[in-house]
C-alpha positions in Angstrom: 92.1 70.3 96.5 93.9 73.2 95.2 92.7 76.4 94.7 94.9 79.4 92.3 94.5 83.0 91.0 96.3 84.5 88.4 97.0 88.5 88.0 97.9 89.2 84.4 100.4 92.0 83.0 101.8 93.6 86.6 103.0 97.0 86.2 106.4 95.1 87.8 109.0 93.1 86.1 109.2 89.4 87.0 112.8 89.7 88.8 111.4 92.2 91.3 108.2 90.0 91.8 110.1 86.8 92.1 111.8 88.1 95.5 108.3 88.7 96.6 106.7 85.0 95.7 109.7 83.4 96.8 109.0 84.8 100.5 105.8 82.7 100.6 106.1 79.3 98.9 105.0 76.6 101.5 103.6 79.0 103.9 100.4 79.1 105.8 98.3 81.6 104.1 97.6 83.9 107.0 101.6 83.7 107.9 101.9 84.6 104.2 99.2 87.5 103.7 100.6 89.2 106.6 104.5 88.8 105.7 103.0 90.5 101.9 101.3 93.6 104.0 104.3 94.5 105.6 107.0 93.8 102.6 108.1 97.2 101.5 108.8 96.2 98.2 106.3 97.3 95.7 104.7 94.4 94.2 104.2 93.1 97.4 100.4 94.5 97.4 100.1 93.0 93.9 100.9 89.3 95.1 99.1 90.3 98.1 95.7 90.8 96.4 96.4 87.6 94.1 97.0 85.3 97.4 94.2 86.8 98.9 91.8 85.6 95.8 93.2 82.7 95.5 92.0 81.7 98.9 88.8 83.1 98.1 88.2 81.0 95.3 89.3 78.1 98.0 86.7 78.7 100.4 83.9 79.7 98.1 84.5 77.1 94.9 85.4 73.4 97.5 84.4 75.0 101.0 88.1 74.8 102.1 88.7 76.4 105.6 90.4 79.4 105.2 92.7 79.3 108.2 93.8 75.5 106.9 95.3 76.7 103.6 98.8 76.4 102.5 100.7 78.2 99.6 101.4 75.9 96.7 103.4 77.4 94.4 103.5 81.4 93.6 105.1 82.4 90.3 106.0 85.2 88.1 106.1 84.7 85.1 107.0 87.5 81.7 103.9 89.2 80.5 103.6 91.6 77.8 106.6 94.3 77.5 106.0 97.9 76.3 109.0 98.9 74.0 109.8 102.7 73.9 112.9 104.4 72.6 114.6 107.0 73.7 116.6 109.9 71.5 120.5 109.7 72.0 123.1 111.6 70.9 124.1 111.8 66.9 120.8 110.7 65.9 120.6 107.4 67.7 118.2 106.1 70.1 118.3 103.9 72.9 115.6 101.0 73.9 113.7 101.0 76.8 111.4 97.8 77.8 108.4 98.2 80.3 108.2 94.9 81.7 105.1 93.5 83.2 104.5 90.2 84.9 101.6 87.4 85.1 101.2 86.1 88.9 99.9 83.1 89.5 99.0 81.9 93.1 98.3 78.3 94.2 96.7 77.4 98.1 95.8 73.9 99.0 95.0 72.4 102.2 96.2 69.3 102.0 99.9 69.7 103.3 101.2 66.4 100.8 100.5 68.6 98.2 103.2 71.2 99.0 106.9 70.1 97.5 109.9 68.6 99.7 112.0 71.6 98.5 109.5 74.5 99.2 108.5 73.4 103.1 110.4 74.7 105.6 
């Protein structure tokens, strides 16, 4: 049974979010929500919130036990981007792109579901 949550348009681009997911593939999700609380990156508390629905929906949609789940997958993918310019010299202007991120959390507790290359 898996279980996933997904966050859409994070205030954080995807390339400062995917050192944060990549901390907790094929974790334990208690191992996992505490590693998140004590990240200092910022989007840490973003993928911390998503992980922690996630295994909400797990225990409330199937019944899973909550101290049994694994992580899946977590990804970052590109959400919408904001596109601003900024006024240069001699007329010209400069672009500047507000990224934001979709995150998307997967928790299973079946342990055959988690891949070869993720487990450690």
């Amino acid at each position: 049974m898996q279980a996933r949550a997904i966050a859409t348009n994070v205030g954080h681009p995807p390339r400062k979010v995917r050192r944060v997911t990549d901390a907790i593939k094929g974790r334990r999700v208690g191992e996992a929500l505490a590693i998140l609380k004590f990240l200092p990156n910022m989007p840490a508390r973003d993928v911390y919130h998503v992980l922690a629905s996630a295994a909400a929906n797990a225990e409330n949609n199937y019944g899973a036990d909550p101290d049994r789940l694994w992580v899946v997958n977590a990804i970052a993918d590109e959400g919408m981007k904001i596109k601003r310019f900024r006024a240069r010299s001699h007329g010209r202007a400069s672009k500047i792109l507000r990224r934001s991120t979709h995150v998307t959390v997967i928790v299973t507790d079946d342990v055959a579901d988690i891949p070869l290359s993720v487990r450690g």
